[in-house]
Each structure stands twice: as C-alpha cells, then as structure tokens.
C-alpha positions in Angstrom: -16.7 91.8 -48.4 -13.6 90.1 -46.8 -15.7 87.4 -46.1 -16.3 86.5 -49.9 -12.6 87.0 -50.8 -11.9 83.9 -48.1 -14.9 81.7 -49.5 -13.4 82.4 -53.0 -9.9 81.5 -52.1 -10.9 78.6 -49.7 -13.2 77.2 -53.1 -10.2 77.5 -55.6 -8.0 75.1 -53.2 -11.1 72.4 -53.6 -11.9 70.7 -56.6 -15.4 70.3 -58.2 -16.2 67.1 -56.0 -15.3 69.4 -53.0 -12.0 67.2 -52.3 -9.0 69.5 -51.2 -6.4 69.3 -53.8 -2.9 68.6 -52.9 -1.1 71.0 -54.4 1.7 73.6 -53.5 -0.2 76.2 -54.6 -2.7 75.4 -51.7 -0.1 75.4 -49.3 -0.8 78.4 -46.9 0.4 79.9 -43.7 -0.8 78.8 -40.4 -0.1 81.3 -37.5 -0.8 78.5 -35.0 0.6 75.1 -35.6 0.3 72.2 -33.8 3.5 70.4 -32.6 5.3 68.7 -35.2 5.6 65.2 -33.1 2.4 64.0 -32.5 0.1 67.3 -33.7 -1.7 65.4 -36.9 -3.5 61.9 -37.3 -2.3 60.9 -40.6 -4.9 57.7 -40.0 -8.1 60.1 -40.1 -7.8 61.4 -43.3 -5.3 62.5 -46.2 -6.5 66.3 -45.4 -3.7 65.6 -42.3 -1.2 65.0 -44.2 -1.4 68.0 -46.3 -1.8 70.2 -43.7 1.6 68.5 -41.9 3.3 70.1 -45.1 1.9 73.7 -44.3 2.3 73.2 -40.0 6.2 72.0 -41.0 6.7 74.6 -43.5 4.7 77.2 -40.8 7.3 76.0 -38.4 10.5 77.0 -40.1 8.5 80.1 -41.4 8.2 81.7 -37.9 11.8 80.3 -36.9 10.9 77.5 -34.6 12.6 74.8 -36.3 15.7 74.4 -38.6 16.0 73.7 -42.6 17.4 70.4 -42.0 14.9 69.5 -39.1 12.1 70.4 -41.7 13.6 68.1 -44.7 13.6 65.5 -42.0 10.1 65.8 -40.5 8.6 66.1 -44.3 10.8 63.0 -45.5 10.1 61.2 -42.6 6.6 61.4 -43.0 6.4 60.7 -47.0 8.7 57.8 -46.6 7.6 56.3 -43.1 4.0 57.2 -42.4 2.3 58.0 -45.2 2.9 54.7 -47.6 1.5 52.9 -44.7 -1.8 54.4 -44.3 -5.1 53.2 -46.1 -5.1 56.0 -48.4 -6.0 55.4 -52.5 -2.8 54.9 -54.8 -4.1 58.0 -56.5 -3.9 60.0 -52.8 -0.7 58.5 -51.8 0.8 59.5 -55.3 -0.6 63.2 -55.0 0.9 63.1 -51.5 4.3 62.0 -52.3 4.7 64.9 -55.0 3.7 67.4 -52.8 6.2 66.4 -50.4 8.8 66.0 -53.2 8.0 69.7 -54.0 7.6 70.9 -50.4 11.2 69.6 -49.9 12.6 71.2 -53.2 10.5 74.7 -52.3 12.7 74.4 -48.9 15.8 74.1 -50.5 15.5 76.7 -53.1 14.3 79.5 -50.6 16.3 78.6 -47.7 15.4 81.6 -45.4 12.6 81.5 -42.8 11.2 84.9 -44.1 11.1 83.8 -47.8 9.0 80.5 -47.1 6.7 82.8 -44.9 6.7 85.4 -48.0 5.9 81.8 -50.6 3.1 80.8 -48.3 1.1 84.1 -47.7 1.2 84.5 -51.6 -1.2 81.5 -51.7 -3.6 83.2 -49.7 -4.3 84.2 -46.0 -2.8 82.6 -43.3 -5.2 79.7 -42.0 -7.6 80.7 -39.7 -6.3 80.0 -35.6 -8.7 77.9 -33.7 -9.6 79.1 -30.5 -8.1 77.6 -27.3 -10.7 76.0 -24.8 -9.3 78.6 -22.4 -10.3 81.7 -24.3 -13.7 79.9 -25.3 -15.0 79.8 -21.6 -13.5 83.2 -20.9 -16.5 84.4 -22.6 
C-alpha cells in the first residue's frame, strides 16, 4: 500500500514523456545530501541541477548551512554553471525559474524548520541511498 502512494507521487513529478518537471512543487526533502561543493554533475544531466535546488534547500532545512550561504550556492549555480552547460533553451529557461522561485521560497520562509515543513508537503523525503559500507555489511 505505501508502496503505491510513492509510485503515485514519484509519477505526478514526471510528465507524460516521463521527463521530470522542474517545478517547486516537485521539490522534496532529502534526508541525505551530498555536499554542496562538488556533490552534483551539472554536465550529466539537467535532473542534477534540480536536485542541487532540493540538496541546498535540504541543507538549510536540517541547519547545516546559512540563508545567505543558500542564496549564494543557488545563484551561483543559475548564474555561473548552469548557462554554460549543453542543456536546450527550453531546459535552461525551466531551470532558471526554478531557481528564481527556490531563492524567493528562501526568503519568504526564512526559518530552517519552515523550508523542512514546505518541502515535506510536496511529498516524502527522497529515498537515502545506501553507503557502500552498510551494503557489504550484509
């Protein structure tokens, strides 16, 4: 049963060609994100760079970073990164937006506990991937 309710979330952030849509209201809470220097590959896909909204907003969720050091990271990548990667105009467009509205969701809630509360009303938090450590503790 619980397993249907994630499928059906997980297929309302996806459009009909299966595409992830970049949108706010796909934005979600992930438990475990990687580091903000260095933890996505904007060059594999456009997927990275929407999930470097939800790690940086993640980030500040749980406390680990500043307001101000979360504007930064998400300008610097709208402004810095992503314009130069070989991404469609459409994608780069959709990109920019939700950055511009990441930024502005920031700024209007302000508190760590209010972004968590934002993202986990867009659905559960993302799933944590296993470390190779726990893996071969099997």
């Amino acid at each position: 049963m619980i397993c249907r309710r994630f499928r059906k979330i997980d297929s309302k952030s996806r459009s009909k060609s299966g595409k992830l849509e970049f949108t706010v209201e796909n934005l979600r809470f992930n438990p475990n994100p990687p580091p903000i220097s260095g933890g996505r590959q904007f060059s594999k896909s456009p997927e990275e760079a929407f999930y470097k909204v939800e790690d940086v907003l993640s980030h500040f969720a749980q406390g680990k970073i500043t307001i101000d050091r979360a504007v930064k990271s998400l300008n610097y990548a709208r402004h810095a990164i992503i314009p130069f990667q070989n991404y469609s105009q459409e994608v780069l467009e959709k990109l920019d937006k939700l950055y511009e509205e990441a930024i502005k969701i920031l700024n209007k809630l302000k508190t760590p506990e209010k972004v968590k509360e934002w993202l986990l009303n867009h659905g559960p938090p993302r799933k944590t991937h296993k470390t190779l450590e726990s893996f071969f503790k099997k």
